[in-house]
C-alpha positions as CSV (number, residue, x, y, z in Angstrom):
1,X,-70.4,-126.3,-75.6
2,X,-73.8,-128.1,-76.4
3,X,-72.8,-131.8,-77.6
4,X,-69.0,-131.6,-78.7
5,X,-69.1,-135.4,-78.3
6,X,-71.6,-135.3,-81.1
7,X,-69.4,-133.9,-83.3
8,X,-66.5,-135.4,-82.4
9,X,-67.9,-138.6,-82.8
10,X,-69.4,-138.0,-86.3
11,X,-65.6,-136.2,-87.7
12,X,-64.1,-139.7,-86.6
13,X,-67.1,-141.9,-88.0
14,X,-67.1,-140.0,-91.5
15,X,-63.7,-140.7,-91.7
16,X,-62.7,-137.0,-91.5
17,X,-58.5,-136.0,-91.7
18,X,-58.9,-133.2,-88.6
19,X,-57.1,-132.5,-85.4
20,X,-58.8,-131.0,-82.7
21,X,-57.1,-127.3,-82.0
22,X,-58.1,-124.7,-80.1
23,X,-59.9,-124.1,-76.5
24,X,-60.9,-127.7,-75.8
25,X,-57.4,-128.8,-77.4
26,X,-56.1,-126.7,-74.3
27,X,-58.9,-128.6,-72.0
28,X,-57.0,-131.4,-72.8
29,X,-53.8,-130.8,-72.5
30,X,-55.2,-129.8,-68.8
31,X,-56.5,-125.9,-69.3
32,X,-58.6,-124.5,-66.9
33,X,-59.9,-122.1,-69.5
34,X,-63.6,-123.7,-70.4
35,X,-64.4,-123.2,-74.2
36,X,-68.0,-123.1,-76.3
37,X,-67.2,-124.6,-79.1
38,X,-64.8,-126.7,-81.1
39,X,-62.3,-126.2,-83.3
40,X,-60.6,-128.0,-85.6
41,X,-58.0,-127.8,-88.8
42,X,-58.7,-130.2,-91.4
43,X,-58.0,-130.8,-94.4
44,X,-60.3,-128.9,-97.2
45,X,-59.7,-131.0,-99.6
46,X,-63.4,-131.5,-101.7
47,X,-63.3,-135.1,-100.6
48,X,-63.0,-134.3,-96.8
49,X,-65.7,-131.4,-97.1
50,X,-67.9,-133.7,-98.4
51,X,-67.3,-135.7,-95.3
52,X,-67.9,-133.2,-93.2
53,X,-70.9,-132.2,-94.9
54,X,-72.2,-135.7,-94.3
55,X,-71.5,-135.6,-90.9
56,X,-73.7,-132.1,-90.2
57,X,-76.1,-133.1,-92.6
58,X,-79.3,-133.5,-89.6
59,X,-77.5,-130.8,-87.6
60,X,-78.4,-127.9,-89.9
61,X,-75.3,-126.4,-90.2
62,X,-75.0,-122.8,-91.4
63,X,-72.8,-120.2,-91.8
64,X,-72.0,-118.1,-88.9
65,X,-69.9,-115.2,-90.1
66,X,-71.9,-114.0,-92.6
67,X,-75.6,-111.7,-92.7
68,X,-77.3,-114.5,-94.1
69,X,-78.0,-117.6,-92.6
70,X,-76.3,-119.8,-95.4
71,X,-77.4,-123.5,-95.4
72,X,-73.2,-125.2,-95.6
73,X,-74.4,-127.8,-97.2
74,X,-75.6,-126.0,-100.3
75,X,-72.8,-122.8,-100.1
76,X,-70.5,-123.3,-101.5
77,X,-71.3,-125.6,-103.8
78,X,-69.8,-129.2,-103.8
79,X,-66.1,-128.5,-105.4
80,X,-65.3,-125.1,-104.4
81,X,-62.1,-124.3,-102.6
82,X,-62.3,-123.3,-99.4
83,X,-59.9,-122.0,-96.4
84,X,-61.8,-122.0,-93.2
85,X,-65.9,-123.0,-92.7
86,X,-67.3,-121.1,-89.6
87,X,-70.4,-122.9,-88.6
88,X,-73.2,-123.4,-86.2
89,X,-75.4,-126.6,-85.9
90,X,-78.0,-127.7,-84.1
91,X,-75.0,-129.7,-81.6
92,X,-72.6,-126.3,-81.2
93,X,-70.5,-124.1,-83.2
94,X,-67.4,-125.5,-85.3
95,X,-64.6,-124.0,-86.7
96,X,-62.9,-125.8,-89.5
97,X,-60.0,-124.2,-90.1
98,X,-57.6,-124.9,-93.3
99,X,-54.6,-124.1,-91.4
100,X,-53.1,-122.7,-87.5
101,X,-51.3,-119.8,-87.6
102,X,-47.9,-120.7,-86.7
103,X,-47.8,-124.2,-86.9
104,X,-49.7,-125.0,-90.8
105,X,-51.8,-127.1,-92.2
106,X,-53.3,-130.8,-91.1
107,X,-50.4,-132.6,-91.8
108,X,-47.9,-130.1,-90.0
109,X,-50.2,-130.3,-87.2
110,X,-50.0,-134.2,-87.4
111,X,-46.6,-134.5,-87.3
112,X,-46.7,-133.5,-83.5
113,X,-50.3,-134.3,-83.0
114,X,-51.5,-137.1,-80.4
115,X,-54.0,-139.6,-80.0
116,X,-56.6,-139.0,-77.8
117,X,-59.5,-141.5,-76.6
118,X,-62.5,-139.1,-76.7
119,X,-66.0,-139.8,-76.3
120,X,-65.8,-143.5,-77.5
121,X,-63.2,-142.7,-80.7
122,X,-59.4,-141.8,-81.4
123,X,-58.9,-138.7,-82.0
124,X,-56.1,-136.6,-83.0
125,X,-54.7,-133.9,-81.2
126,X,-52.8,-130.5,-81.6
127,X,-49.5,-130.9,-79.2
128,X,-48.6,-128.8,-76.5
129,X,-45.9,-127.2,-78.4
130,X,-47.8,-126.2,-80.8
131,X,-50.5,-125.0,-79.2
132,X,-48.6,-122.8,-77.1
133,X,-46.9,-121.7,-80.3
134,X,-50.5,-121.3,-82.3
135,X,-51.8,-119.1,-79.2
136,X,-48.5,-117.1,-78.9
137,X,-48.8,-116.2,-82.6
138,X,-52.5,-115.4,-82.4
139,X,-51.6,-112.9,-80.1
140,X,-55.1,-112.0,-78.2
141,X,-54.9,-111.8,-74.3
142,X,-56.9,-114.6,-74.4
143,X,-54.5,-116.5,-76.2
144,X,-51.5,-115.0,-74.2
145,X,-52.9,-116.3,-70.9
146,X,-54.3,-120.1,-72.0
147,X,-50.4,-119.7,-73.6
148,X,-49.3,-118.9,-70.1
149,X,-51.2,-121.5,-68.5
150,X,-50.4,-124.1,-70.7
151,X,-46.5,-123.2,-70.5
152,X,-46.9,-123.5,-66.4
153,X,-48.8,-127.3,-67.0
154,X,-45.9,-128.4,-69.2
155,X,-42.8,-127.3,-66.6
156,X,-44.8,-128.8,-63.7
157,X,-45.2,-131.9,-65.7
158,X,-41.2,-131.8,-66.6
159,X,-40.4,-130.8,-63.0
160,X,-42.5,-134.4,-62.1
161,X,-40.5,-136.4,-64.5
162,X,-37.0,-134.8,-63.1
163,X,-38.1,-135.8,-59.9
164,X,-36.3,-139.1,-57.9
165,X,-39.2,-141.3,-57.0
């Protein structure tokens, strides 16, 4: 995780529809399961990737998951639809991701989502639900344990509430 805050920061100053998913969603929800990058599902509309290629634009972002090294804000060009963008910059690797497996797209995630004061800006959030839900469904032992984890956080926080003070 080189500068998440940097991209964090940029998504919310371009004005960027996203909610943060993924690893450093769980962080924040109280994971112990440290993540190297950031993802997030957006929407990929050509409005909002032309946000988000404003806010790379100095970070050099390229294409990760293919052979060559494609500059992302040349391919693909301006008006193509696109699902997911897997990228590195020169502040970390992002995945932008179209939809969540399990849960949908932005606004599905939105519905639940909550706001989180990160690094300076509001950001929106995946909920614990559906994160648990999204890593469930992914299915990877990775997944299945930050699902496990996550599942233990949320009783222990239900089991405070229930509690006479």
């Amino acid at each position: 995780m080189k500068s998440l805050h940097v991209l964090l920061q940029r998504f919310a100053d371009a004005g960027l529809d996203f909610v943060v998913v993924g690893g450093f969603a769980g962080v924040l929800h109280g994971s112990t399961y440290v993540t190297e990058d950031l993802d997030i599902c957006a929407v990929m509309s050509p409005e909002n990737v032309a946000k988000l290629r404003s806010a790379l634009a100095d970070l050099h972002p390229v294409h990760r998951m293919t052979h060559q090294r494609l500059s992302f804000l040349e391919h693909p060009p301006a008006g193509q639809p696109l699902a997911n963008v897997y990228l590195e910059t020169d502040a970390g690797v992002v995945d932008v991701l179209g939809s969540v497996l399990g849960i949908g797209d932005y606004q599905a995630l939105l519905q639940h989502a909550i706001a989180v004061p990160l690094f300076g800006r509001t950001c929106h959030v995946i909920s614990m639900e559906d994160l648990i839900k999204a890593k469930e469904t992914l299915g990877r032992d990775k997944d299945k344990l930050v699902a496990k984890e996550l599942r233990a956080i949320q009783a222990k926080r239900q089991l405070g509430r229930s509690e006479p003070r």
